[in-house]
C-alpha positions as CSV (number, residue, x, y, z in Angstrom):
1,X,24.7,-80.9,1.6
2,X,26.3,-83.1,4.3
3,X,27.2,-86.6,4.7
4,X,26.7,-88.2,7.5
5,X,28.4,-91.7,9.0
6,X,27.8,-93.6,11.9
7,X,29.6,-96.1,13.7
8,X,31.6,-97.2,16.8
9,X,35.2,-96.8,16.2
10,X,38.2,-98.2,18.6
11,X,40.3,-95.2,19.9
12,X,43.9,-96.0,19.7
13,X,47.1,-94.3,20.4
14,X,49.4,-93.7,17.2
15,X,52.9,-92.4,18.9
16,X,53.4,-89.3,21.6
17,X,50.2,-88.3,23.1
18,X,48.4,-88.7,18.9
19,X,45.2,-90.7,19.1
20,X,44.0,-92.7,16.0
21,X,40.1,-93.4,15.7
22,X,39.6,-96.7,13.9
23,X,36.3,-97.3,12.4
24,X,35.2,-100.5,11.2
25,X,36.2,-102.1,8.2
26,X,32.9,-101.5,5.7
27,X,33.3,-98.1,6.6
28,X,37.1,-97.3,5.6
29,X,36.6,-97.6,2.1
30,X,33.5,-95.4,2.1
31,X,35.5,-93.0,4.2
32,X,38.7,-93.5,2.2
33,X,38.0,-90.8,-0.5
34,X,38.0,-88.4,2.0
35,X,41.5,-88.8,2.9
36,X,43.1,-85.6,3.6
37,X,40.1,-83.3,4.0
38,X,38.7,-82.0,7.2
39,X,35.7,-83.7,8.8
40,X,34.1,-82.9,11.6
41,X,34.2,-85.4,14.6
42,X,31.8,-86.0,17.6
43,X,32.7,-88.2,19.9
44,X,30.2,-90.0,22.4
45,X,31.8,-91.7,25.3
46,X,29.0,-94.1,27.2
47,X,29.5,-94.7,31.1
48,X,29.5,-98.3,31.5
């Protein structure tokens, strides 16, 4: 069984060329418990 979230996150860079996704705030503590494991990530990127 999967799990599925989603939400628009802020892309942000964390230090050398590392990026940091940020989602928003009611969904860090439901993602929290996963901290550490592997997820997979699809990221959409809209034109403007």
């Amino acid at each position: 069984m999967s799990i599925v979230y989603i939400f628009e996150a802020s892309v942000s860079k964390y230090s050398g060329n590392r990026i940091v996704l940020y989602p928003p705030k009611d969904y860090q503590e439901r993602l929290r418990k996963f901290h550490g494991k592997k997820v997979k990530v699809l990221v959409v990127i809209e034109n403007d």
